[in-house]
mmCIF file as gemmi writes it, N, C-alpha and C atoms, coordinates in Angstrom:
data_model
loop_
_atom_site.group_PDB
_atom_site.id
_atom_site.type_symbol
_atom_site.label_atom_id
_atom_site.label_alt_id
_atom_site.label_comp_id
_atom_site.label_asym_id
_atom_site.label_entity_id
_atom_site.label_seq_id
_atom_site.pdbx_PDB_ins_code
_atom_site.Cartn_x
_atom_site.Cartn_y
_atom_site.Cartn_z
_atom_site.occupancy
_atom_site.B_iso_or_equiv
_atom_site.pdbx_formal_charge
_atom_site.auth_seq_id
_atom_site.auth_asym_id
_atom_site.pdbx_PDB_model_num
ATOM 1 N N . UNK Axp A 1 ? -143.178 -17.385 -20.66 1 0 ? 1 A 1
ATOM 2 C CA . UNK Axp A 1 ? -143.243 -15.941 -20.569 1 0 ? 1 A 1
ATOM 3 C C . UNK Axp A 1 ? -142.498 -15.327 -21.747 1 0 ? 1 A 1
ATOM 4 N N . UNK Axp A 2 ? -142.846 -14.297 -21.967 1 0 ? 2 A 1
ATOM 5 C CA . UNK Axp A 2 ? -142.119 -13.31 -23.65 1 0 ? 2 A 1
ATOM 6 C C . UNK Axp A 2 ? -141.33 -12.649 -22.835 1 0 ? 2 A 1
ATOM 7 N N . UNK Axp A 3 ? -140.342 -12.627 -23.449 1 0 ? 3 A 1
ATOM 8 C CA . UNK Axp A 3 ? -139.455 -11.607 -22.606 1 0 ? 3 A 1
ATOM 9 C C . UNK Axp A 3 ? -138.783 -11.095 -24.135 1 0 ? 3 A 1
ATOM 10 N N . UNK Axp A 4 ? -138.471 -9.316 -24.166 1 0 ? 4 A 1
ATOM 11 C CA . UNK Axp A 4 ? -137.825 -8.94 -24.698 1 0 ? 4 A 1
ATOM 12 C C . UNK Axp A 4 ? -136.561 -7.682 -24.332 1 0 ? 4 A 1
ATOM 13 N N . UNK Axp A 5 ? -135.702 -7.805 -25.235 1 0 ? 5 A 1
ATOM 14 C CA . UNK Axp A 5 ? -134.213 -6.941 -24.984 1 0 ? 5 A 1
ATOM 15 C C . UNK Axp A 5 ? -134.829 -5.615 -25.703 1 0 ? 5 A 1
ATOM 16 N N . UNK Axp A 6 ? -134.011 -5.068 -25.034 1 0 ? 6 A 1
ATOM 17 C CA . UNK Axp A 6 ? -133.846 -3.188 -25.065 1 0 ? 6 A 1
ATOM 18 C C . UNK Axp A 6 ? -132.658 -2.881 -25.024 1 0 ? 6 A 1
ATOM 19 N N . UNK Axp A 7 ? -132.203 -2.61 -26.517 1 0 ? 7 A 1
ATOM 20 C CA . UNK Axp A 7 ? -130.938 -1.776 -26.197 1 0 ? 7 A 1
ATOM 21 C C . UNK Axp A 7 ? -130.972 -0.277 -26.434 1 0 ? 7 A 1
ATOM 22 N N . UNK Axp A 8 ? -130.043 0.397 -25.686 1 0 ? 8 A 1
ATOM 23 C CA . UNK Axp A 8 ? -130.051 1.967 -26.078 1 0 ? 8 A 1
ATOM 24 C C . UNK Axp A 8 ? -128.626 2.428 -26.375 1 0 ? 8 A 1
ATOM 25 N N . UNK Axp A 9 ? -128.6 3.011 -27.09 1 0 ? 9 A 1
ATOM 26 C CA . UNK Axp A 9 ? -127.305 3.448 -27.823 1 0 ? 9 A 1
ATOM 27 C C . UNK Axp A 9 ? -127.35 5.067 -27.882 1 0 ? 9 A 1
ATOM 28 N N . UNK Axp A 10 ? -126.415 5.276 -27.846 1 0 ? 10 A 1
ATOM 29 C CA . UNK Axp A 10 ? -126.443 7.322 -27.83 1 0 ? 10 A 1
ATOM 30 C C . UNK Axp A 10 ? -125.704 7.48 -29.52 1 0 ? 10 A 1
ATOM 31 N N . UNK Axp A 11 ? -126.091 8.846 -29.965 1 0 ? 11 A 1
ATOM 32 C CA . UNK Axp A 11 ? -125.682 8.867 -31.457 1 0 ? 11 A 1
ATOM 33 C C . UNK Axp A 11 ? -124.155 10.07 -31.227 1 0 ? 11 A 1
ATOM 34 N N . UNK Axp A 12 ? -124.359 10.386 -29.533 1 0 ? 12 A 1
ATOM 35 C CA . UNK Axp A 12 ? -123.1 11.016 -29.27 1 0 ? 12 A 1
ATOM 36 C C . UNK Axp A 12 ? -122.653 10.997 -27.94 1 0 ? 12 A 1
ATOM 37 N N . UNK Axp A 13 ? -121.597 11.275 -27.774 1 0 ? 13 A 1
ATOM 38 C CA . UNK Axp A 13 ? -121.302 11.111 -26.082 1 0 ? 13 A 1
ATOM 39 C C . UNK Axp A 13 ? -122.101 12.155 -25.001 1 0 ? 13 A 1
ATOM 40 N N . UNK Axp A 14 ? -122.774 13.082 -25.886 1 0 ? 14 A 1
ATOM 41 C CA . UNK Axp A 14 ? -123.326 14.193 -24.528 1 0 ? 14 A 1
ATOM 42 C C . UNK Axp A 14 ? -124.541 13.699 -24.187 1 0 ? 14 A 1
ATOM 43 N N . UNK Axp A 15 ? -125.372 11.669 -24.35 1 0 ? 15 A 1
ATOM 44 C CA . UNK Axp A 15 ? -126.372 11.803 -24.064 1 0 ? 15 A 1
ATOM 45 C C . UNK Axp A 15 ? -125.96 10.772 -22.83 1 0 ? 15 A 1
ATOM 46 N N . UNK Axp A 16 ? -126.805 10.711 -21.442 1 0 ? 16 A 1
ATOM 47 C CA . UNK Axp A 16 ? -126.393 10.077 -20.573 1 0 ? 16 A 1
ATOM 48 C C . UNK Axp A 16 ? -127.557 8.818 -20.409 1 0 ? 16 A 1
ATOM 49 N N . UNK Axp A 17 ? -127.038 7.743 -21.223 1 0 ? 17 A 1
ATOM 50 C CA . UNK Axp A 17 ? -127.757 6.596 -21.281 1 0 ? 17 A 1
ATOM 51 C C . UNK Axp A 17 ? -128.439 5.988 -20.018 1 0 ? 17 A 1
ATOM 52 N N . UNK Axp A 18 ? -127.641 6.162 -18.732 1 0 ? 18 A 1
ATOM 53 C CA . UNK Axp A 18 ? -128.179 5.464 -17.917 1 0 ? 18 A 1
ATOM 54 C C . UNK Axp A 18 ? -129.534 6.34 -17.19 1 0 ? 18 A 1
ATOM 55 N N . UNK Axp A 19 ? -129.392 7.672 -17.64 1 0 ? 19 A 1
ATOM 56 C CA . UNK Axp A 19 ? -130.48 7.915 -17.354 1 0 ? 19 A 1
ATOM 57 C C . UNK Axp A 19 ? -131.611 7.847 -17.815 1 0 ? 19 A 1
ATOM 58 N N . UNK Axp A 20 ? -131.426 7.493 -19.375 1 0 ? 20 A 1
ATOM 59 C CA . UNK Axp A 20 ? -132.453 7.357 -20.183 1 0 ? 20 A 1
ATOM 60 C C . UNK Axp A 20 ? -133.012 6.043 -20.106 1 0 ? 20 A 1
ATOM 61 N N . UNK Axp A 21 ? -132.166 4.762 -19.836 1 0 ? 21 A 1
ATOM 62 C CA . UNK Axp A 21 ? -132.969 3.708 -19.144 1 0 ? 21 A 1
ATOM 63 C C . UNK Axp A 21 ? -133.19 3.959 -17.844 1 0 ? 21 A 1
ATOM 64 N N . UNK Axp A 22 ? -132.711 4.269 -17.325 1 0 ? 22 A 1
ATOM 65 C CA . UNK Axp A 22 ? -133.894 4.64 -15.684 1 0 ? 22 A 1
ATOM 66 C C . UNK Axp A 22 ? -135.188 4.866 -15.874 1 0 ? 22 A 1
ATOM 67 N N . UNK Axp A 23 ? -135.352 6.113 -16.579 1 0 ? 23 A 1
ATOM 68 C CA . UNK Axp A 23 ? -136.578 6.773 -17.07 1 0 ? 23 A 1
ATOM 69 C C . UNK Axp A 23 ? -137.182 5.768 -17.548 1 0 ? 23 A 1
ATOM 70 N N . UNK Axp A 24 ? -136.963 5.289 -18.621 1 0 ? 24 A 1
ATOM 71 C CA . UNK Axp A 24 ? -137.733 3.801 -19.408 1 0 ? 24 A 1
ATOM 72 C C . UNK Axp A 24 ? -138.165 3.137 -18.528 1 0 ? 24 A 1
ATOM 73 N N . UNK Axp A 25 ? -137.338 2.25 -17.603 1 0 ? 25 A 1
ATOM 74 C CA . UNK Axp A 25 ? -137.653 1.182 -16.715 1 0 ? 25 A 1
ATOM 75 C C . UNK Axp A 25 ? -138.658 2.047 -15.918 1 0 ? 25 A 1
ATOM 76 N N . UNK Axp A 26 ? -138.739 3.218 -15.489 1 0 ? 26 A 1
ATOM 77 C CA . UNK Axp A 26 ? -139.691 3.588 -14.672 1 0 ? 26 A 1
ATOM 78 C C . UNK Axp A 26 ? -141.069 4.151 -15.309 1 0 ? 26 A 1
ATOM 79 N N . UNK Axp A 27 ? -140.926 4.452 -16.408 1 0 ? 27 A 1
ATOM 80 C CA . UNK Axp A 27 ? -142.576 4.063 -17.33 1 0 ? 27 A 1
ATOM 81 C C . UNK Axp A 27 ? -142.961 3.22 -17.206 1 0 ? 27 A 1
ATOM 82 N N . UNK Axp A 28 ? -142.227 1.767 -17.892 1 0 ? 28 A 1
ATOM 83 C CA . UNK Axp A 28 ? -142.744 0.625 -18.431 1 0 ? 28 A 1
ATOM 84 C C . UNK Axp A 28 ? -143.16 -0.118 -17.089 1 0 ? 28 A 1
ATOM 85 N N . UNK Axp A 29 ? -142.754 0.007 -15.786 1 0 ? 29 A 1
ATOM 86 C CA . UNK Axp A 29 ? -143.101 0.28 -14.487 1 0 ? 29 A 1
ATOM 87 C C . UNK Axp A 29 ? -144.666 0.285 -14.17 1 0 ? 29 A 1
ATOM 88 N N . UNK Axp A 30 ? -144.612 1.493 -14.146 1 0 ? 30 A 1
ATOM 89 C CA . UNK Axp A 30 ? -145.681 2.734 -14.249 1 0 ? 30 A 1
ATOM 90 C C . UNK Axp A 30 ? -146.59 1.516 -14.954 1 0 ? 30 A 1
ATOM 91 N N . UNK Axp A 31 ? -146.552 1.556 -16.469 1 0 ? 31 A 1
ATOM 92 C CA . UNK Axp A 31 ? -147.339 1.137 -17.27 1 0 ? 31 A 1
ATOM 93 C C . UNK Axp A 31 ? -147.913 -0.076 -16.841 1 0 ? 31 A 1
ATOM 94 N N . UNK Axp A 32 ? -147.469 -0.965 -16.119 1 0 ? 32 A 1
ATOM 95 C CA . UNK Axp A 32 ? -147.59 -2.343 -15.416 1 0 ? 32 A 1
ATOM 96 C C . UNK Axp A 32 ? -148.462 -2.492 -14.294 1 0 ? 32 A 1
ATOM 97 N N . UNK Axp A 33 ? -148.085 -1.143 -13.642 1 0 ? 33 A 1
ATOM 98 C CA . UNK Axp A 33 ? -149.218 -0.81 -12.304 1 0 ? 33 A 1
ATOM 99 C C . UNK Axp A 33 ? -150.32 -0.67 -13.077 1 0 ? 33 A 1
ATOM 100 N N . UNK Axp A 34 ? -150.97 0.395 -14.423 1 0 ? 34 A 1
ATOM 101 C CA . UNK Axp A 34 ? -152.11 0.465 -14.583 1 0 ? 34 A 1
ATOM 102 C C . UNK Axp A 34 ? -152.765 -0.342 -15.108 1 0 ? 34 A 1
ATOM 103 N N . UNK Axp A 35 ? -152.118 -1.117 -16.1 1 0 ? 35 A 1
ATOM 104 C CA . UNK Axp A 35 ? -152.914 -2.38 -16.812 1 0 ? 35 A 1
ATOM 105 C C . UNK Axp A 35 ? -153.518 -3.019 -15.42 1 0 ? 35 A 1
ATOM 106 N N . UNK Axp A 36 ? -152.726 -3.773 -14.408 1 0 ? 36 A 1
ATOM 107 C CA . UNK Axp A 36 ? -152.996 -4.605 -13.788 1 0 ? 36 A 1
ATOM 108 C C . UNK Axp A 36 ? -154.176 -3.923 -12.42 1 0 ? 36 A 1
ATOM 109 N N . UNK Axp A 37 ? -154.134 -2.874 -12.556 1 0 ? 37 A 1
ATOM 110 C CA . UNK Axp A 37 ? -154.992 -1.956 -11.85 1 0 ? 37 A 1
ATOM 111 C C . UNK Axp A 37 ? -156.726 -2.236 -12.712 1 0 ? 37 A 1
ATOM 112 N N . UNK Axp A 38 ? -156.606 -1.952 -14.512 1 0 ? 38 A 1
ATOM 113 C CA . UNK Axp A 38 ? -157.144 -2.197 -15.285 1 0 ? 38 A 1
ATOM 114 C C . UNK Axp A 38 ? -157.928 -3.117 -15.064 1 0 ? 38 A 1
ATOM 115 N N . UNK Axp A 39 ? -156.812 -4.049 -14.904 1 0 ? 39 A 1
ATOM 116 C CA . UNK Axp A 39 ? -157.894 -5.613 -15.006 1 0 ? 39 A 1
ATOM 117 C C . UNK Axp A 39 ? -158.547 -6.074 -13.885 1 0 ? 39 A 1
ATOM 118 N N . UNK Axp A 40 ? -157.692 -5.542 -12.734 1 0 ? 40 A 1
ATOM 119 C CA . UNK Axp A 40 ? -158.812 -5.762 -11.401 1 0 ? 40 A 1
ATOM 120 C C . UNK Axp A 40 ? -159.528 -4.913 -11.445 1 0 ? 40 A 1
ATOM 121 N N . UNK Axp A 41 ? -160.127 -3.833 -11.609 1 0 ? 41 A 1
ATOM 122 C CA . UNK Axp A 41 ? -161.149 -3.088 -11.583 1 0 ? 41 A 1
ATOM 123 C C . UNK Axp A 41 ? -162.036 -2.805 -12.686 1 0 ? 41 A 1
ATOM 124 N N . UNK Axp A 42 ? -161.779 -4.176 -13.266 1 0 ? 42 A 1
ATOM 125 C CA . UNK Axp A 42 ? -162.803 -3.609 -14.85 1 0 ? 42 A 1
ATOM 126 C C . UNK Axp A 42 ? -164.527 -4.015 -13.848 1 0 ? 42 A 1
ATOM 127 N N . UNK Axp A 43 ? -164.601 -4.976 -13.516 1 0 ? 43 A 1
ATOM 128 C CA . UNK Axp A 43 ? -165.803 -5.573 -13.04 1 0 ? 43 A 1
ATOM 129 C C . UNK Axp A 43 ? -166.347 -4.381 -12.1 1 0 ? 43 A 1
ATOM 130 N N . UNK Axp A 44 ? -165.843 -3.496 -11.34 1 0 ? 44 A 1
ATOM 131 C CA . UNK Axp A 44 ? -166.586 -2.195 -10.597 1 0 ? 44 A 1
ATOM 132 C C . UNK Axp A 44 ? -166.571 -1.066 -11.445 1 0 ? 44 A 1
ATOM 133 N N . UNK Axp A 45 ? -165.582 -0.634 -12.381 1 0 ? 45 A 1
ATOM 134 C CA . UNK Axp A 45 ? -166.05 0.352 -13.419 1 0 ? 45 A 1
ATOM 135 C C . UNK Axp A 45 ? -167.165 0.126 -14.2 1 0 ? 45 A 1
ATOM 136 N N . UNK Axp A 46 ? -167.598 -1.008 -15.055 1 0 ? 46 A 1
ATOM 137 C CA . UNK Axp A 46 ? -168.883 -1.644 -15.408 1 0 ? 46 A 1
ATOM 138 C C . UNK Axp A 46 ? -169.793 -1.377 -14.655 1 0 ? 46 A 1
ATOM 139 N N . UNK Axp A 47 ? -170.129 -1.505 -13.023 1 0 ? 47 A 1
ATOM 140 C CA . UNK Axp A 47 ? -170.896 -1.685 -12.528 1 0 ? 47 A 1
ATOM 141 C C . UNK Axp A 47 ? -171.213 -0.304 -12.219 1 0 ? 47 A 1
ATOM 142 N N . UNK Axp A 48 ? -170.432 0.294 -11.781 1 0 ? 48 A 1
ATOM 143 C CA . UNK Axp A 48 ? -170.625 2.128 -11.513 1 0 ? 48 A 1
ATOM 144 C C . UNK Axp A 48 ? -171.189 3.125 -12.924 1 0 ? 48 A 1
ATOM 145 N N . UNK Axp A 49 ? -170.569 2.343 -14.076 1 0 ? 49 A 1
ATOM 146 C CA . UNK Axp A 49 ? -171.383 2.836 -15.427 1 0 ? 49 A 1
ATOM 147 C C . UNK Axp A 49 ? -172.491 2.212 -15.335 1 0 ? 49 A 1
ATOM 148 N N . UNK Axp A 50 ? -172.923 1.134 -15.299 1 0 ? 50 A 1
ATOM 149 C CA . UNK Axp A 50 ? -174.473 0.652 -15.386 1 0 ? 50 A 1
ATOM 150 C C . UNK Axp A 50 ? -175.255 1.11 -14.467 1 0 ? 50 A 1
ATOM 151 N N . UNK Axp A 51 ? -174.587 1.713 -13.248 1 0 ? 51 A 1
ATOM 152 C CA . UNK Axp A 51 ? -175.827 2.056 -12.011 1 0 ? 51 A 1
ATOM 153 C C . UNK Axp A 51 ? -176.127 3.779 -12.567 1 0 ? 51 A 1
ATOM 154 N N . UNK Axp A 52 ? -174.957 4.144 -12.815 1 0 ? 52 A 1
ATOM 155 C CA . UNK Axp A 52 ? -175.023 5.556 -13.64 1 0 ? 52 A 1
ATOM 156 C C . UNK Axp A 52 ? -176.01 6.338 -15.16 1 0 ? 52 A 1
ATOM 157 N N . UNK Axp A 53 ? -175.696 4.652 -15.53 1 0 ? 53 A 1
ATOM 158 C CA . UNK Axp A 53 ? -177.146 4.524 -16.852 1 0 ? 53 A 1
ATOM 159 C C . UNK Axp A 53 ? -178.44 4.57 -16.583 1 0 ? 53 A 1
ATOM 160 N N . UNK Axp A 54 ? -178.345 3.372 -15.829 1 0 ? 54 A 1
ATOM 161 C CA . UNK Axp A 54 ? -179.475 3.302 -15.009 1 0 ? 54 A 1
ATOM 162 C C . UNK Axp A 54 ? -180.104 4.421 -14.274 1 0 ? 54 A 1
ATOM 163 N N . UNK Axp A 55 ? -179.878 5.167 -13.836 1 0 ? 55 A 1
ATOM 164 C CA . UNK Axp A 55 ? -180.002 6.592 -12.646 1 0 ? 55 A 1
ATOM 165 C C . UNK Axp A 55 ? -180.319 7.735 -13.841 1 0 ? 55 A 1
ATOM 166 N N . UNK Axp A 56 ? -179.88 7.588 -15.216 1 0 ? 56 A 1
ATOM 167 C CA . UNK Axp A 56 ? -180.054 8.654 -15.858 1 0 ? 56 A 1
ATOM 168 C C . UNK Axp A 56 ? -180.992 8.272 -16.476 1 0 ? 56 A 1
ATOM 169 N N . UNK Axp A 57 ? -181.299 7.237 -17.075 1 0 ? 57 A 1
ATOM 170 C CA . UNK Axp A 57 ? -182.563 6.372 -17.912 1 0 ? 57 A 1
ATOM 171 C C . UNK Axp A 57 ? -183.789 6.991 -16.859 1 0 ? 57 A 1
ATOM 172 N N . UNK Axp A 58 ? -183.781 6.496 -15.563 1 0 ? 58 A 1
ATOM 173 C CA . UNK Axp A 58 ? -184.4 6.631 -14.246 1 0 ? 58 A 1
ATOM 174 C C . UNK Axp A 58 ? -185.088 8.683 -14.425 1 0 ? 58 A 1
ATOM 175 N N . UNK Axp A 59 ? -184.335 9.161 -14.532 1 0 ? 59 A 1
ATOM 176 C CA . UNK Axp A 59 ? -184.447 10.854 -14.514 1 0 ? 59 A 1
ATOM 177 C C . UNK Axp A 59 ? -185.288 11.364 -15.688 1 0 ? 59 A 1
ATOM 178 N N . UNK Axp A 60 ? -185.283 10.354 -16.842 1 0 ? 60 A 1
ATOM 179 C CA . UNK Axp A 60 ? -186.315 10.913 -17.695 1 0 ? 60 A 1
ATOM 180 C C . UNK Axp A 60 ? -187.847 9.907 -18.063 1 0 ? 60 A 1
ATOM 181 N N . UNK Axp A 61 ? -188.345 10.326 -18.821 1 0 ? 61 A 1
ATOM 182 C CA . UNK Axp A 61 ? -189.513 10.181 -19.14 1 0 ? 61 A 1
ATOM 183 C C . UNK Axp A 61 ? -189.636 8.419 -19.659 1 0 ? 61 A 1
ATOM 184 N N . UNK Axp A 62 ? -190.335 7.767 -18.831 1 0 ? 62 A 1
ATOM 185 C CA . UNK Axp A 62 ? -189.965 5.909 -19.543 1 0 ? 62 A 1
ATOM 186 C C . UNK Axp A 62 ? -190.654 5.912 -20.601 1 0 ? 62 A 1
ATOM 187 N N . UNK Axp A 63 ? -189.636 5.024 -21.372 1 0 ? 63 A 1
ATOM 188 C CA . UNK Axp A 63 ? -190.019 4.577 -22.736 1 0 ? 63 A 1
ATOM 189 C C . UNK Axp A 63 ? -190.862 3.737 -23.068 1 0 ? 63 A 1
ATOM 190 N N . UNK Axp A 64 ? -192.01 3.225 -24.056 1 0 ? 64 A 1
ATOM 191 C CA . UNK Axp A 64 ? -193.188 2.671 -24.063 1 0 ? 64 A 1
ATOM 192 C C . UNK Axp A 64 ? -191.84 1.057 -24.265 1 0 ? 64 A 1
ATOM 193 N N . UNK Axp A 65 ? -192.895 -0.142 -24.041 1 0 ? 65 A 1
ATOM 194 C CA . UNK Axp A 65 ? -192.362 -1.113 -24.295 1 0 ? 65 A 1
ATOM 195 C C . UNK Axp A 65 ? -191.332 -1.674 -22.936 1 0 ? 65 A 1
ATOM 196 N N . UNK Axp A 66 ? -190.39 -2.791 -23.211 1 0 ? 66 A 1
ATOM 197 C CA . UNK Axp A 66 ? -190.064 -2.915 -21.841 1 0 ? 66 A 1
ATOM 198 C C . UNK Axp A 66 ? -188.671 -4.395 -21.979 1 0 ? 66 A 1
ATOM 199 N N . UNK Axp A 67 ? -187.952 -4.35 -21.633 1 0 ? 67 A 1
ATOM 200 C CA . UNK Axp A 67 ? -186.658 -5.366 -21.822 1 0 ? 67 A 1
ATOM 201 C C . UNK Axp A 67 ? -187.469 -7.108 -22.358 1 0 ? 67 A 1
ATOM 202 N N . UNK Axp A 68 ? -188.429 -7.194 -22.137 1 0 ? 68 A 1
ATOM 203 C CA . UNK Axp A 68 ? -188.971 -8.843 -22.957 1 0 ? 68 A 1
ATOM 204 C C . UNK Axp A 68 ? -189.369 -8.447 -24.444 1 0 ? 68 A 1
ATOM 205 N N . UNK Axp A 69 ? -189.471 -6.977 -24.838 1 0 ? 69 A 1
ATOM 206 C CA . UNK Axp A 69 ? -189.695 -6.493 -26.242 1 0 ? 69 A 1
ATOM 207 C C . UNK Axp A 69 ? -188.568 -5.606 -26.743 1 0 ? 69 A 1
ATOM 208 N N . UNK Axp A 70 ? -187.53 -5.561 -26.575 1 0 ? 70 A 1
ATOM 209 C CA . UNK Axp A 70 ? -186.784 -4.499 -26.927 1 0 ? 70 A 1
ATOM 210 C C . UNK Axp A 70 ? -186.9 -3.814 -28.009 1 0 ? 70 A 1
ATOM 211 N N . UNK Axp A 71 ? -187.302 -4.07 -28.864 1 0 ? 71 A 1
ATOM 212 C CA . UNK Axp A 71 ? -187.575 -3.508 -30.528 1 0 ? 71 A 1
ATOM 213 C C . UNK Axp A 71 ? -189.033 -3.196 -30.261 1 0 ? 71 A 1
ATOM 214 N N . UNK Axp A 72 ? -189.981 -3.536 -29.329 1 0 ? 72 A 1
ATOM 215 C CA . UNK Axp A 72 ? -191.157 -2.642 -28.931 1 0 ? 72 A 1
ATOM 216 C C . UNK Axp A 72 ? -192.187 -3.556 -30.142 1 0 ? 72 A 1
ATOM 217 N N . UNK Axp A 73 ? -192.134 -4.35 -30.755 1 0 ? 73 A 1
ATOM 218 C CA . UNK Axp A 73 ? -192.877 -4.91 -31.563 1 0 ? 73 A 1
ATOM 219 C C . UNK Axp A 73 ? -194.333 -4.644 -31.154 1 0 ? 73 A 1
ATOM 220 N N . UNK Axp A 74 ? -194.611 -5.801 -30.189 1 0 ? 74 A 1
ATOM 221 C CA . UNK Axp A 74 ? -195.742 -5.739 -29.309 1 0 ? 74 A 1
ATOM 222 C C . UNK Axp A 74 ? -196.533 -4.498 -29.012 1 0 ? 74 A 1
ATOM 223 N N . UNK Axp A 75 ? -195.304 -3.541 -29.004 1 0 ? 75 A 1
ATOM 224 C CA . UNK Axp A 75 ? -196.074 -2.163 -28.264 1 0 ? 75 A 1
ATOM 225 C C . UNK Axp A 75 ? -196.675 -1.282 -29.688 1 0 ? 75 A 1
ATOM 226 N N . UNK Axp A 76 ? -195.506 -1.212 -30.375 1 0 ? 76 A 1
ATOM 227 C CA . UNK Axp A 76 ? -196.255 -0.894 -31.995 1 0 ? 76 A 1
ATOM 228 C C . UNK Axp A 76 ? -197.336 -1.422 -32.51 1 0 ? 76 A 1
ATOM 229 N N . UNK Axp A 77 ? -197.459 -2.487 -32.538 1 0 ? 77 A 1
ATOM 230 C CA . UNK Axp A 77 ? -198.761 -3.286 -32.953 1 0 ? 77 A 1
ATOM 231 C C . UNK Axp A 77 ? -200.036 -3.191 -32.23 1 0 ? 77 A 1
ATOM 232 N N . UNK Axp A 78 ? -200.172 -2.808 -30.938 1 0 ? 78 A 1
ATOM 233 C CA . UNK Axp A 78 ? -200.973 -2.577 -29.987 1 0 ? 78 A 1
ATOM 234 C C . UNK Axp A 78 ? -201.509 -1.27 -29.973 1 0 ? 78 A 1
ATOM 235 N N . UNK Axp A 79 ? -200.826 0.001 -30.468 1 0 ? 79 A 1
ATOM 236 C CA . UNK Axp A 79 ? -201.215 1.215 -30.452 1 0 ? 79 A 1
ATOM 237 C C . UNK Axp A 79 ? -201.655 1.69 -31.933 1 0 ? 79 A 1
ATOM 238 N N . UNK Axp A 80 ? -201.382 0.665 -32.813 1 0 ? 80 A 1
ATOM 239 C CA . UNK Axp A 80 ? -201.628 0.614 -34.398 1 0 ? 80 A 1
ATOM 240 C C . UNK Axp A 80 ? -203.087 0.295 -34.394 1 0 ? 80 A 1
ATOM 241 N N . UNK Axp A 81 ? -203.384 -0.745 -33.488 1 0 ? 81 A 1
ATOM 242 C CA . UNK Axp A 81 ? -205.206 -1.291 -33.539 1 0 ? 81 A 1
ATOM 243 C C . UNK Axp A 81 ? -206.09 -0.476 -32.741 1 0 ? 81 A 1
């Protein structure tokens, strides 16, 4: 595991250090919940964007050609003759 030090130093006595690592420790906290939130939920954010693509693709007008031609080759060449 990486582990690293944090020191905090004040440049005068009127700053109150321990609160300023409190605060820290409770970001870097924070920050730990969302990554790991991140990574379990990447696989249903994907899936809620693709059903969302899908649903909007769905709402308009279909495109000539079809996912075994993606570049539509076939379909160009066919409406050319």
């Amino acid at each position: 595991a990486t582990s690293i030090r944090v020191e905090f130093s004040a440049l005068d006595d009127s700053v109150d250090l321990d609160s300023i690592a409190t605060e820290f420790w409770r970001h870097l906290g924070a920050f730990a919940v969302r990554q790991e939130v991140d990574h379990e939920t990447r696989a249903i954010r994907e899936l809620l964007f693709t059903k969302a693509l899908a649903a909007s693709a769905a709402a308009r007008d279909p495109v000539p050609g079809d996912d075994r031609d993606p570049v539509e080759i076939e379909h160009s060449a066919a409406t050319k003759s």
